[in-house]
Structure formats: structure tokens, C-alpha cells
N, C-alpha and C positions, 0 to 999 in steps of 0.2 A: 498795140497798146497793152499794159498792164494794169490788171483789174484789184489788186488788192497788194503789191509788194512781195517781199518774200520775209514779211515778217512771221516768227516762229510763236505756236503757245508755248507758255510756259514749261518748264523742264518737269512739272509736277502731271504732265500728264503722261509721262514715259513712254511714249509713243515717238518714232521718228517720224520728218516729214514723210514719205514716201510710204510709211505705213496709215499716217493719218490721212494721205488723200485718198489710198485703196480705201478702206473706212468707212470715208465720205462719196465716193464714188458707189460703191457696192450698197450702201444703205439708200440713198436717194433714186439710184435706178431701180433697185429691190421695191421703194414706194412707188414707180411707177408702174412696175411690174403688178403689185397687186393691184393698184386701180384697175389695171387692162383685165385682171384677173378676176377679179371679186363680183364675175357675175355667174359664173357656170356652178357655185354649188349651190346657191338659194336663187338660181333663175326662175324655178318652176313657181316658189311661192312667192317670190314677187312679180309674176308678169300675173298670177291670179290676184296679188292685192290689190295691182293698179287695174283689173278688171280689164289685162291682153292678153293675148297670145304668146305664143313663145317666137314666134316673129319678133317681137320687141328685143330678145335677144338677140338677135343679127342687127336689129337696127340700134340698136343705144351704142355694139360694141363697133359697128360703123359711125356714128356720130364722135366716139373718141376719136377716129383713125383719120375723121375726115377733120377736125381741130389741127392735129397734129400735122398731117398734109399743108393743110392751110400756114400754118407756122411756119415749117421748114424755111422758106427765105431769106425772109426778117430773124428768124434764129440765127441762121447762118451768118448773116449780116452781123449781128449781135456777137457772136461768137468771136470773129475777127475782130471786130472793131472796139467791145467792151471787156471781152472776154467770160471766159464760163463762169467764173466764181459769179460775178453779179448777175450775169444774164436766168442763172440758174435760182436766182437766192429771191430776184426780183416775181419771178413767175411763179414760185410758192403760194402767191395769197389766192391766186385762181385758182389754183389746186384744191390748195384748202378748202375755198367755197362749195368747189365744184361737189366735193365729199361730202359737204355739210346736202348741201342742195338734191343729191341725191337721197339723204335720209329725212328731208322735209318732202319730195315730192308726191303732190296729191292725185297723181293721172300720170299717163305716158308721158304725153307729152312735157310736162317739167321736166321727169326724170332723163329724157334724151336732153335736154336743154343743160341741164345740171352735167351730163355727161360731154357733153360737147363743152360747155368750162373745165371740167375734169382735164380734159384733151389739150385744150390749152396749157394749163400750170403744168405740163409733163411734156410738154414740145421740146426742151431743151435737155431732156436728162441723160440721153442714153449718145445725143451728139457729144455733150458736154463732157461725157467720159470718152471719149473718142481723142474730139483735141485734145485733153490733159494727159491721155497717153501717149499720144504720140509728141506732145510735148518733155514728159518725162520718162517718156519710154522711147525707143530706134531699131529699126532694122530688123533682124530676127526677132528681137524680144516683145513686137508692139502685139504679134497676134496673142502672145502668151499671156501680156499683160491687159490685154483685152477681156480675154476666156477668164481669168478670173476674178473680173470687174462683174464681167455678165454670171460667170459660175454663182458667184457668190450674192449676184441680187437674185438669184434665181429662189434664196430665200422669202420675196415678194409672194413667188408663187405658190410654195409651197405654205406661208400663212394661209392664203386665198384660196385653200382646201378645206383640212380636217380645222384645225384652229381656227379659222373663220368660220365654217357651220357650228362649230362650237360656243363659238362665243354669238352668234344670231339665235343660236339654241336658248343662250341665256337673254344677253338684250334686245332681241328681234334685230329683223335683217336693217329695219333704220338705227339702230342703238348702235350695231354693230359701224354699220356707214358711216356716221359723226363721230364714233369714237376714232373710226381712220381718219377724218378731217385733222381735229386733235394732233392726233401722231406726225402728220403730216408738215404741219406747222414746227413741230417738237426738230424732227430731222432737217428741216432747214435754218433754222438756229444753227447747228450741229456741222453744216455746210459750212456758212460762213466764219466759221473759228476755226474749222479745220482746212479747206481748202486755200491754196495761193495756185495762181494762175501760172507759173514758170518754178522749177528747182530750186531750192537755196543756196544750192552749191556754185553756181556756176548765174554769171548774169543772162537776163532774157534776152534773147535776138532780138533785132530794130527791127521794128513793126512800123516802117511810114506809114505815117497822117494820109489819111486818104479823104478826098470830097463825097457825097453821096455819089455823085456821078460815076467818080472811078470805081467804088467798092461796087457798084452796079456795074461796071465793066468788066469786072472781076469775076462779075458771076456771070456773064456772058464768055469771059473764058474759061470755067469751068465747064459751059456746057459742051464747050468745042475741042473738048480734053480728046484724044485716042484714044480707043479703048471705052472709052463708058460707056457705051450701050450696050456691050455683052454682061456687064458688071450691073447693069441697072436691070436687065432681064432678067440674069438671077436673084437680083434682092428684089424685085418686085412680087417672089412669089416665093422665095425659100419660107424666109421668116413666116408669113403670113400663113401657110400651108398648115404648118406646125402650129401657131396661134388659132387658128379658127379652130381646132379640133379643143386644142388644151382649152383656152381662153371662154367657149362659146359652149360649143356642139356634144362636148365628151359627156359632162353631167347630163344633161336631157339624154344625151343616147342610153346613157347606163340607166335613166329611169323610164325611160319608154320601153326599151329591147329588154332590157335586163331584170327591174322592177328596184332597182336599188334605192335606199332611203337618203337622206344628206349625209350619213357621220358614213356610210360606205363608201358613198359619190365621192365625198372630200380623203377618204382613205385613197381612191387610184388615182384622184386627181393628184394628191402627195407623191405619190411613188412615180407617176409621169413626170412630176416638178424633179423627183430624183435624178431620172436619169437621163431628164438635160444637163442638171449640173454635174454625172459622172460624164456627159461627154462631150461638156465643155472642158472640163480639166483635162481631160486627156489628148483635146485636137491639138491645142496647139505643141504639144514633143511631137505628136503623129507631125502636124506639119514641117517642123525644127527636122524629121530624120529620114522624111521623104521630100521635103527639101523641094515643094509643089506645092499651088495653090490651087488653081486650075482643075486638076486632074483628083485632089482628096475633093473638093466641094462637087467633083461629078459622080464622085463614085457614094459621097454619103447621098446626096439629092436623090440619085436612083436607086438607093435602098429604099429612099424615105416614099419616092412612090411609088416604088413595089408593095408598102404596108398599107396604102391608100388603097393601092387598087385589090389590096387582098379584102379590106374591108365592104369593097365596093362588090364584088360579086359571091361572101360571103355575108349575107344580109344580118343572118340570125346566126352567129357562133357562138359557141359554151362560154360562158362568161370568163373562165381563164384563158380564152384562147382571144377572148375581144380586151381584155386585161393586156395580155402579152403583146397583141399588135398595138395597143394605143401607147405601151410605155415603148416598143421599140421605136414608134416614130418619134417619140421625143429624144431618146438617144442617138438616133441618125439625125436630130433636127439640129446639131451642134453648130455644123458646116457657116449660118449666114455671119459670123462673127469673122472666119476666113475672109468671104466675098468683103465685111467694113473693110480689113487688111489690106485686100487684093484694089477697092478702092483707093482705100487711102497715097498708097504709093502712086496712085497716079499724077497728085497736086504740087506745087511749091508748099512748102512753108505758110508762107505768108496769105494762100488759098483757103488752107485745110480746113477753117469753117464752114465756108462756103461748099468745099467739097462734100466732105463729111456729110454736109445737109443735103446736098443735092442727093448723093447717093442712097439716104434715109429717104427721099423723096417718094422713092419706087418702094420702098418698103412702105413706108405710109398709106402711099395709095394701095397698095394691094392687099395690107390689113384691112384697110377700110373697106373695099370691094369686095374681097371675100367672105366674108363675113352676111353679107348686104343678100350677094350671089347665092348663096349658100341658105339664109335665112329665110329665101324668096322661093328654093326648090323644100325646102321641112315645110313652108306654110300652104303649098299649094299642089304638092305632091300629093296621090290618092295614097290610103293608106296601108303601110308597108314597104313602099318603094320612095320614102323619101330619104332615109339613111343613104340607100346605095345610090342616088341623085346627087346627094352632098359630096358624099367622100369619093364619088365618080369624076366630080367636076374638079377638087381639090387635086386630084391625080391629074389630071389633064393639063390642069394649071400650072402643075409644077413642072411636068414633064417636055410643057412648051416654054419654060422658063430657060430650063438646063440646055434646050435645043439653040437658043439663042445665045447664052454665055459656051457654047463652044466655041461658036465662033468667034473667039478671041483669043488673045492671044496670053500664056502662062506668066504670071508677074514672079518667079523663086520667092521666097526670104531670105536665102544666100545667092545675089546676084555671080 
């Protein structure tokens, strides 16, 4: 089914389609991205407004992960059957709330509740750029056009650094939250005028009518796909690895080991946002000229836990040297954008919501988990050995990730 036509805006906004859906793709998962994001530079002084620990950091940014998890299905469902543009435009108001809800909450417990609606209005954004690429994008081109969907919302995170302590500088950290509410609502507006579900060029493929019955058989044939569970191994832990540190762990670490203030925290948290997005632009030619998916997602994963584990048995490193390893893991973190690829090519057509979501699944859970995992060894480790606990376990996790997506089998992007 087709969710909104392939009607065009106006010629007054000079923009092609294809550059107005990049746009709208890149801006919308960019806001999801900071919601995931917007707690590691003012965690410390809101888990002491709401009178917690910093425990509440593992667990509020596990209640987004666990919304999201939750969603996945019925996203997928949605995805196929109504299409992204609605599916995406419709779960905005949760979003919305959930932002607002975060800068009203008077205890923990609101604010994981408010974050778990958060988690909700953002279940659909990062699949929703998924199908529309491989909708208007094919073949070699879908990893590339992916990496600059994700390169470029990577902009999300890089707000939910130095600009967002900055602006909590000015209107505290709840002014700062409901004015992301605002914005939030602004960029979905902005969705729906710019997105169309299929090319203008060319009409959409037929999408049979399906019963709930069948579209639920559907995703009983995605689970029985070849292949995914090596693919689900690694997205169950790539992404995640790389989020818990940036997302969670990085500002606490740098103000506990380090002594660092917010407008510093939020400076490497920027230059970590960096050099995801230098190496997202750059995976997908790497992938186009080594012409592999497989075997580049094993060789960055095993950089990215060689940095884990360099953190893990050096506890207390000079600050430029704990600088350099946190921005290297996010330049090796490039890789989980390959594994969507190496999924996607698995499904029909007429799957690839369903798939898409299923694959997100493992990632979902394992943002959510890690974090939780992770938050559970900082609150309860004796003091000094709970950094090298976290980023100990983080290396483990990944490392048994990669051990299972070996065994499977290489998808090219030139068959």
C-alpha cells in the first residue's frame, strides 16, 4: 500500500524529491538520535535533581530501548502495510509528550515513564529510513544511501553534546527538554510535506492486500529467513556497544575519572559524534571497493573491541589518551549500518518492513540491555573498579556478537 502518493511540493521549494526525502530522513532520525542522546551531558545534575543515582542513567536510557523493542512488530506491521510516511508522522505526538514529560518530571520514577513514551514516538524512525531507502535506493547504492541518512542524523548527537549543555546552561536541563518537545513536533510537520512513500519517477510495485492473518505470516516468514541469526548476533551488540558508551557512560566517566565540567563533557562528547559521522561517510565506498560485507563489519567490530578492552584494563588513562580511545570507538562504530544492508538483502520486497524491524529487534534489545547491564556494574561496583566492569563487559559483548555473525555466510553488494 501507498501511504501519501507521489504528489510533489511546490517548485518554490528547489529542492528535488530525492533530496527532500534525504532532508526528512536525516532530520527525523537526527531527533531520535538526540532523544537516545540527551542524557550523558546533564546526567550527573539531573539524577541529583530527581534525588538518584546515576544508576538512573542506565535505567531511563534502558526504558527508551525497552519502548522501542516493544514496538518493533507492530512497526513493522505498519511499515508494510501503511507505509513510513504515516506510520512515522502518526507516532510524533508520543515523542512530543514523552520530551515534554521528561522536563515536567518530579521523581525518577515519572522521568523513566516519560522516557519510555519517548521510546515509543522514535520506534519507527530509523526502520522508516531503512524501507525508504531501499525503496529509492538498490543494490550497491542502499549501504551508501543509508550511511548518509545515519551520517547526517548523526547531527542529533552532536546537538546532545556541547549545544545542548549549553542551552541547559541557560534554561536548565527541563527548559532545555520541552524546548526539544517543541522542535520535535516542528520536524514532523516537515516529514509529512516532504516525504512520499515510493519515487515519482517510476510507479510503486503492488503491494497485495493482506488480512492481519497473512501480514502475521509474514513475519513468521521472516523469522525463518537463512541467514538471520548471524546477522541478528551482530546487531544485537554492534550498535549498542557503541551507544552505551557515547549515549550513557562517556560524560559520567569523564566527570568521575577525569573531573571534567559539562561545556568540556559536551566538547568530546561532539568530537565522538564526529567521528561517527567521518565514518559513516566513508564505510559505505570502503564497502563499494572491497566489495564485502561480512568480512569489513569483522574487521571494524574487532577494532571497536580492541578499544573496549584497552579501556577496560587501563582504568585511569591521561585524559588525551581516554579522549582518543572513546573517539576511536565511535569511528570503528560505523560498521552496524553494513549489518541493516547485509539484513536487508535478505527479504522480498514486499517483507522488508517486517524484516527491517525484525533485524532492529536485536539491536533494540541490546541497547536496552546494555545499558541496564552496564548501569547495574557503575551502581554496585566497589569504588574504582567500576569503569573497568563496564567497558569489560561491553568488550565481551561485542566480541561474542562477531563470534556468532561469523558464522554466516558473506552477502557482496556486487553479487
Amino acid at each position: 500500500m501507498r501511504s501519501g502518493g507521489t504528489a510533489t511540493l511546490p517548485a518554490a521549494t528547489g529542492l528535488a524529491p530525492a533530496t527532500r526525502l534525504l532532508a526528512a530522513l536525516a532530520l527525523m532520525t537526527a531527533a531520535s538520535q538526540f532523544h537516545r542522546a540527551a542524557l550523558g551531558v546533564v546526567g550527573p545534575e539531573l539524577a541529583a535533581a530527581l534525588g538518584a543515582g546515576t544508576g538512573l542513567l542506565g535505567a531511563a536510557n534502558g526504558a527508551f530501548f525497552l519502548a522501542l523493542l516493544l514496538l518493533q512488530v507492530p512497526v513493522g506491521l505498519a511499515l508494510d502495510r501503511i507505509g513510513p510516511r504515516r506510520t512515522v508522522a502518526w507516532l510524533a505526538l508520543p515523542a512530543a509528550l514523552g520530551a515534554l514529560g521528561q522536563a515536567l518530571a518530579p521523581d525518577a520514577g515519572w522521568f523513566l515513564a516519560a522516557r519510555f513514551l519517548l521510546g515509543i514516538g522514535c520506534a519507527a524512525s530509523f526502520m522508516a529510513s531503512v524501507v525508504l531507502c531501499a525503496r529509492w535506493h538498490a543494490g550497491p547504492g542502499l549501504t551508501t544511501a543509508l550511511a548518509r541518512v545515519f551520517a547526517l542524523s548523526q547531527g542529533g548527537i552532536l546537538l546532545a553534546g556541547a549545544p545542548f549543555a549549553a542551552l541547559a546552561g541557560v534554561l536548565g536541563w527541563r527548559g532545555a527538554y520541552a524546548l526539544s518537545g517543541a522542535a520535535t513536533l516542528a520536524l514532523a510537520a516537515l516529514w509529512w510535506a516532504w516525504v512520499r512513500d515510493d519515487p515519482p519517477d517510476r510507479p510503486p510495485p503492488h503491494r497485495p492486500a493482506e488480512t492481519l492473518g497473512e501480514a502475521l505470516l509474514g513475519q513468521v516468514t521472516v523469522w525463518r529467513t537463512p541467514g538471520l541469526l548471524p546477522v541478528l548476533c551482530m546487531h544485537l551488540v554492534g550498535y549498542a556497544a557503541m551507544a552505551t558508551v557515547l549515549a550513557v557512560w562517556a560524560g559520567p566517566y569523564l566527570s568521575e575519572v577525569h573531573g571534567l565540567e559539562p561545556g568540556p563533557r559536551g566538547a568530546v562528547l561532539f568530537g565522538m559524534g564526529l567521528a561517527l559521522v567521518a565514518g559513516l561517510l566513508g564505510v559505505g565506498p570502503l564497502e563499494r571497493r572491497l566489495n564485502t560485507r561480512k568480512w569489513l563489519v569483522a574487521a571494524l567490530s574487532g577494532g571497536a573491541a580492541l578499544v573496549l578492552l584497552a579501556l577496560t584494563l587501563w582504568p585511569q588513562p591521561p585524559l588525551a589518551a581516554a579522549v582518543a580511545l572513546l573517539t576511536g570507538l565511535c569511528l570503528l562504530s560505523c560498521y552496524p549500518v553494513v549489518v541493516v544492508a547485509h539484513g536487508r538483502s535478505l527479504f522480498p520486497d514486499h517483507l522488508v518492513g517486517r524484516g527491517a524491524t525484525t533485524v532492529n529487534l536485536a539491536q533494540t534489545l541490546g541497547s536496552a540491555a546494555l545499558p541496564a547491564l552496564t548501569g547495574w556494574a557503575v551502581a554496585v561496583a566497589p569504588r574504582g573498579e567500576a569503569w573497568p566492569i563496564a567497558f569489560g563487559t561491553l568488550a565481551l559483548a561485542l566480541l561474542l556478537g562477531l563470534g556468532g555473525y561469523l558464522a554466516g555466510r558473506d552477502v557482496p553488494p556486487r553479487r
